[in-house]
C-alpha positions as CSV (number, residue, x, y, z in Angstrom):
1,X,-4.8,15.1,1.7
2,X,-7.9,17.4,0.8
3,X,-7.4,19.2,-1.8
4,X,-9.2,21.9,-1.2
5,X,-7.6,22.7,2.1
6,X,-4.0,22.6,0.5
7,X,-5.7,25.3,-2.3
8,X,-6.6,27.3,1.0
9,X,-3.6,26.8,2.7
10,X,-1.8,28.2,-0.5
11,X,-3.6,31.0,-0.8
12,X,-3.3,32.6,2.7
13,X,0.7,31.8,2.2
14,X,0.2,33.9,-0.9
15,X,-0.9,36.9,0.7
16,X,2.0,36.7,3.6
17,X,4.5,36.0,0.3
18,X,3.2,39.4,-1.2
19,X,3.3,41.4,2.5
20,X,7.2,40.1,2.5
21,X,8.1,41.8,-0.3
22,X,7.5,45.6,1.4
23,X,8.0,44.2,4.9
24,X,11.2,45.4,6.9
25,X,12.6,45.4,10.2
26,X,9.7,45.6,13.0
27,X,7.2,45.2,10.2
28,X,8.8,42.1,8.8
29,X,8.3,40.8,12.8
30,X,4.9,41.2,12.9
31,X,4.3,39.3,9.6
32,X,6.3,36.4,10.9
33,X,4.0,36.7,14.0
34,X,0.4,36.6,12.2
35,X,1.9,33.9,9.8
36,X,3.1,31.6,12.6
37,X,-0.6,32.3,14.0
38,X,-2.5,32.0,11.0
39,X,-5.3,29.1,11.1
40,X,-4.5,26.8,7.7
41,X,-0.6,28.2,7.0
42,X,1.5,25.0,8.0
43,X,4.6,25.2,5.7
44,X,6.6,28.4,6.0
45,X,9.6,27.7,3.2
46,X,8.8,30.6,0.8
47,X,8.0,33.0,3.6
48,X,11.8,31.4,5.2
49,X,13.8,32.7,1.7
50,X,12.0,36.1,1.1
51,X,14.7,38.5,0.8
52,X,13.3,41.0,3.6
53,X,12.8,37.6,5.9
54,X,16.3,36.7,5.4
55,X,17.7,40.0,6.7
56,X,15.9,39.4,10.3
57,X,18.6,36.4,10.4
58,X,20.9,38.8,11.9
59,X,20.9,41.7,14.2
60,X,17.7,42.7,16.9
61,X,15.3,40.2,15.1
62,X,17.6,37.3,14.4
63,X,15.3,35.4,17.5
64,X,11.8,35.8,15.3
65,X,14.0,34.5,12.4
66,X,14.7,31.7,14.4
67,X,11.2,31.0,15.5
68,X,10.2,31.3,11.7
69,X,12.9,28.5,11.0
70,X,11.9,26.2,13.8
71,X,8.8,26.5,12.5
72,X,9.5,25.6,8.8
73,X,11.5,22.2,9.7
74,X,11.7,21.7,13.5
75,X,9.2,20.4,16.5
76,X,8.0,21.2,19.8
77,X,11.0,19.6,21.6
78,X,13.1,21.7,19.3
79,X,11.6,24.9,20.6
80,X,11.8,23.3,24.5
81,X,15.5,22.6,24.1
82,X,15.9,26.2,22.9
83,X,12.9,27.8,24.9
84,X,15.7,30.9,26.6
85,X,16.9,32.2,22.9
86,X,13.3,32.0,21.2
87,X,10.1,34.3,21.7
88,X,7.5,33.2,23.7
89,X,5.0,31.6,22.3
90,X,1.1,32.5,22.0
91,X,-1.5,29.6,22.7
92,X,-2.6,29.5,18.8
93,X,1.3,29.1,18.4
94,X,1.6,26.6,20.3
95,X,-1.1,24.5,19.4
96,X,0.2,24.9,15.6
97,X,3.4,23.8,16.5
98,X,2.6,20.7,18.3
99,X,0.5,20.1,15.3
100,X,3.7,20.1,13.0
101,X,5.3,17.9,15.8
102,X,2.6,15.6,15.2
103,X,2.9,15.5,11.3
104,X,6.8,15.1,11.7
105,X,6.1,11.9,14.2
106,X,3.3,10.5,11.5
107,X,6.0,10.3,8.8
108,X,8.5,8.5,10.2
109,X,5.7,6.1,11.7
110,X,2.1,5.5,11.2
111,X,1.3,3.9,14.8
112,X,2.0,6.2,17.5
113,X,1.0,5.3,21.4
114,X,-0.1,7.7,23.1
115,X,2.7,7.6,25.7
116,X,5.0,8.6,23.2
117,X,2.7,11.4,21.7
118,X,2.5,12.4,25.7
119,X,6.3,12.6,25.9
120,X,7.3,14.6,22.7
121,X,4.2,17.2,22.8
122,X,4.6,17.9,26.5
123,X,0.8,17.0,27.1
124,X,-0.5,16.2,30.4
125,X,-3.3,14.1,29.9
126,X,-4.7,11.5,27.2
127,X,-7.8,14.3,27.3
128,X,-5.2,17.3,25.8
129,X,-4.0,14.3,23.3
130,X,-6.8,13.6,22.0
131,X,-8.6,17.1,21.1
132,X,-4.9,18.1,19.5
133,X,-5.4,15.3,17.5
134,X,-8.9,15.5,16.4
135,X,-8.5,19.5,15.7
136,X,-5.6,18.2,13.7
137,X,-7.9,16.1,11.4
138,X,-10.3,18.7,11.2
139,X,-7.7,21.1,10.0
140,X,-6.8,18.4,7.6
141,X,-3.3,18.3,8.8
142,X,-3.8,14.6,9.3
143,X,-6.4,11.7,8.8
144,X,-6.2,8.8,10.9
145,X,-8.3,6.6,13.9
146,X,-8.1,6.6,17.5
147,X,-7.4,3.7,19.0
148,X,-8.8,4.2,22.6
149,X,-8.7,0.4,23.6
150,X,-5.1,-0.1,22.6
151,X,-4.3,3.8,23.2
152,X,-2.8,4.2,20.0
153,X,-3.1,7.1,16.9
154,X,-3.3,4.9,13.7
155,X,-2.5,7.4,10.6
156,X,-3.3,6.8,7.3
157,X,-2.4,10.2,5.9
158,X,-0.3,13.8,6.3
159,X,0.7,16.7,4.9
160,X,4.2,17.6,4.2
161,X,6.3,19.7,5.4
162,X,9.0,21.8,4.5
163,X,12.5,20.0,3.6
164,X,16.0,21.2,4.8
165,X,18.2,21.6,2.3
166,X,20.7,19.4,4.2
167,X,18.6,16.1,4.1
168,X,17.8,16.3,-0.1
169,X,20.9,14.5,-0.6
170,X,20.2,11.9,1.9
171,X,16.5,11.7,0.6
172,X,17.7,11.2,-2.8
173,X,20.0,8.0,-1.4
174,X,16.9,6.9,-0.2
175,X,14.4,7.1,-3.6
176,X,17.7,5.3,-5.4
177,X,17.9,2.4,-3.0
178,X,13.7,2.0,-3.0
179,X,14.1,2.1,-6.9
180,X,17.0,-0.6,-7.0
181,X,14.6,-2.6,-4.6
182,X,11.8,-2.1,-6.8
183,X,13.8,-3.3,-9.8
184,X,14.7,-6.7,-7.7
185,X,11.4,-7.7,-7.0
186,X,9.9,-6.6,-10.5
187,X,13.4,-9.2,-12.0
188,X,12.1,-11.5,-9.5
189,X,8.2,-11.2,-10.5
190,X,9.4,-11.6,-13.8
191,X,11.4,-14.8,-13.5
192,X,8.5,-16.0,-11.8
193,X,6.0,-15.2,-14.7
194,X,8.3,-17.2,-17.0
195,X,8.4,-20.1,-14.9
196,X,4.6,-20.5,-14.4
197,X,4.7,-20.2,-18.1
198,X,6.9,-22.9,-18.5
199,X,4.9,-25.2,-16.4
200,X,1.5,-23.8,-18.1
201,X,3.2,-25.4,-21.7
202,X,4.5,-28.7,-20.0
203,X,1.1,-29.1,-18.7
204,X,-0.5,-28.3,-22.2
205,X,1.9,-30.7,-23.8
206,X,1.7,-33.5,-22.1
207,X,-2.2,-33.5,-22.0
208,X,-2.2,-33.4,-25.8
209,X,0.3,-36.3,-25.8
210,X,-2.1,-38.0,-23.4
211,X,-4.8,-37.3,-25.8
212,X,-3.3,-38.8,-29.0
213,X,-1.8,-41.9,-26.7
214,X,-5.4,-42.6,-26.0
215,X,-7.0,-42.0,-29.8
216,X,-4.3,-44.1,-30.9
217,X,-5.0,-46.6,-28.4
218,X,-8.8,-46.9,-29.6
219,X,-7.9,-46.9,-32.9
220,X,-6.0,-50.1,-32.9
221,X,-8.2,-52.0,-29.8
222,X,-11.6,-51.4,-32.4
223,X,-11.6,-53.8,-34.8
224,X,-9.5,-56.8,-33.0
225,X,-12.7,-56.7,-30.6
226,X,-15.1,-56.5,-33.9
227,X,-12.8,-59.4,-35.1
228,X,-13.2,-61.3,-31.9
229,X,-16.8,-60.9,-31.3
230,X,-17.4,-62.2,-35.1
231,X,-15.1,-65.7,-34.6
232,X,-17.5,-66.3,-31.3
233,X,-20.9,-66.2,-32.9
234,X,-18.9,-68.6,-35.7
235,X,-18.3,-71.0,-32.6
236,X,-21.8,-70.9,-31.3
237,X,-23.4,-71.4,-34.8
238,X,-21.2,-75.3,-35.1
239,X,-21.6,-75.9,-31.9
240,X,-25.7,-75.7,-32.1
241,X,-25.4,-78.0,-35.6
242,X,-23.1,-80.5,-34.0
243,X,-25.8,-80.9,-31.5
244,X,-28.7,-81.4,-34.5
245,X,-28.3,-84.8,-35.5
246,X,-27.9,-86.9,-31.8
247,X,-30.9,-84.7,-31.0
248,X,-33.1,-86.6,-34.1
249,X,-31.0,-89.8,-33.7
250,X,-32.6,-90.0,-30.4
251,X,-36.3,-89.3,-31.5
252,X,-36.2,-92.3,-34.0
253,X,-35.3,-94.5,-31.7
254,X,-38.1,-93.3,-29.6
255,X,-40.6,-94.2,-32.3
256,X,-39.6,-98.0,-32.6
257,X,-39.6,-98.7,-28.8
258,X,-43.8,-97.6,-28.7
259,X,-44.6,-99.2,-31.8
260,X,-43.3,-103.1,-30.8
C-alpha cells in the first residue's frame, strides 16, 4: 500500500497514543470516540493495550472498551450480532467499520461479488456498494477494479489489520506449512535442473561422437576414391592404344584398293 498514507495513518495514531497516557474514565471515552472517528486511523492495537484504555474494560465504560475492540479485530456483522450491548454508532463510524469489514473480506479472498459484499456490509443497493468501495481506495485502505459487467470487486491490495493474540499460533502453523511447501517445489525445481542437465551433456556427447564418426569416415573413404579414379584413366589410356593399330591397318589397305 501507499506509503505515505500508512506514514499518515501512523502519525494521527501517535497523537491518540500520547492523549492515552493522561486520559481517564470519561476522558479516556471521548478519546476512544474521536479515534474510532478519525479519517486515516484504521488499526487501533496500541490505542487497545494503553494502560488507561485497559481500565475502561471493566466498570461504566466496559461497552466503549468493547466498541474499541471490535474495532481493532472484528467486522460489521460482529457489531450487528452485538448491536444491544455496544454504543451506537455515528455515520463516520460506521462507514469506517464497514471499511475494515471490507479489508477483512479482501484477505481471505481477492474476488468478491457483490451479492456477498451486499450481505456482510448490510448495504442496500449496488449504488451504496460501490461509493464504500471507491472511498475505500481513495483512503488507500484498498486498491483494486470494479467489475460492473460480472459484478464483482477484484483486489489486488490491502492494508492490514490488527492480529488477535489467539490466531498467532495458528498463523505461525500456517507460514511453517507454506515454508515446507516452498521447500518441495524448490527439491523438485532442483531435481529438475539436474535432469535437463543431464540431457544437455548426453546431447553434447553424442554430437561430438557423431562428429568424429563422420571425420573418421572421410578420412579413410579419401584416398580409396583418389586410388580408384587413378586405375580408371589407366584403363582408358590401353583401351585408346589397343584401338591404334586396326585403325592404321585399315588405312593401308585403303591405299592398295585405289591404286590397282
Amino acid at each position: 500500500m501507499d506509503e505515505c498514507c500508512n506514514s499518515t495513518s501512523c502519525k494521527q495514531l501517535e497523537q491518540f497514543l500520547l492523549l492515552a497516557k493522561t486520559a481517564k474514565g470519561q476522558a479516556a471515552v471521548e478519546l476512544i470516540t474521536r479515534a474510532l472517528e478519525a479519517p486515516g486511523v484504521y488499526v487501533f492495537g496500541e490505542l487497545l493495550d494503553s494502560p488507561n484504555i485497559k481500565e475502561l474494560s471493566s466498570g461504566v465504560h466496559s461497552q466503549h472498551y468493547q466498541l474499541l475492540e471490535l474495532f481493532t479485530f472484528g467486522t460489521f456483522a460482529d457489531y450487528a450480532a452485538n448491536v444491544s450491548a455496544l454504543p451506537v454508532l455515528s455515520i463516520a463510524m460506521t462507514t469506517k467499520l464497514k471499511q475494515l469489514t471490507l479489508v477483512t473480506m479482501a484477505s481471505q479472498c481477492r474476488t468478491l461479488s457483490y451479492s456477498t459484499l451486499l450481505q456482510s456490509l448490510s448495504l442496500e443497493n449496488v449504488r451504496q456498494l460501490e461509493d464504500l468501495i471507491i472511498d475505500a481506495v481513495y483512503c488507500g485502505i484498498i486498491t483494486g477494479r470494479l467489475d460492473q459487467e460480472n459484478k464483482v470487486l477484484e483486489v489486488k491490495d490491502f492494508i492490514g489489520r490488527d492480529v488477535k493474540p489467539g490466531t498467532i499460533a495458528a498463523m505461525v502453523t500456517q507460514l511453517e506449512a507454506w515454508c515446507d511447501n516452498c521447500g518441495d517445489t524448490m527439491r523438485s525445481m532442483e531435481m529438475e535442473i539436474t535432469r535437463a542437465n543431464k540431457m544437455k551433456e548426453d546431447r553434447i556427447a553424442d554430437h561430438k561422437r557423431l562428429e568424429e564418426e563422420v571425420a573418421s569416415m572421410k578420412a579413410i573413404l579419401t584416398p580409396a576414391t583418389s586410388g580408384s579414379s587413378g586405375t580408371c584413366e589407366q584403363i582408358q589410356e590401353q583401351s585408346y592404344d589397343m584401338k591404334q593399330p586396326a585403325m592404321k591397318k585399315g588405312l593401308r589397305g585403303s591405299a592398295r584398293l585405289f591404286k590397282s
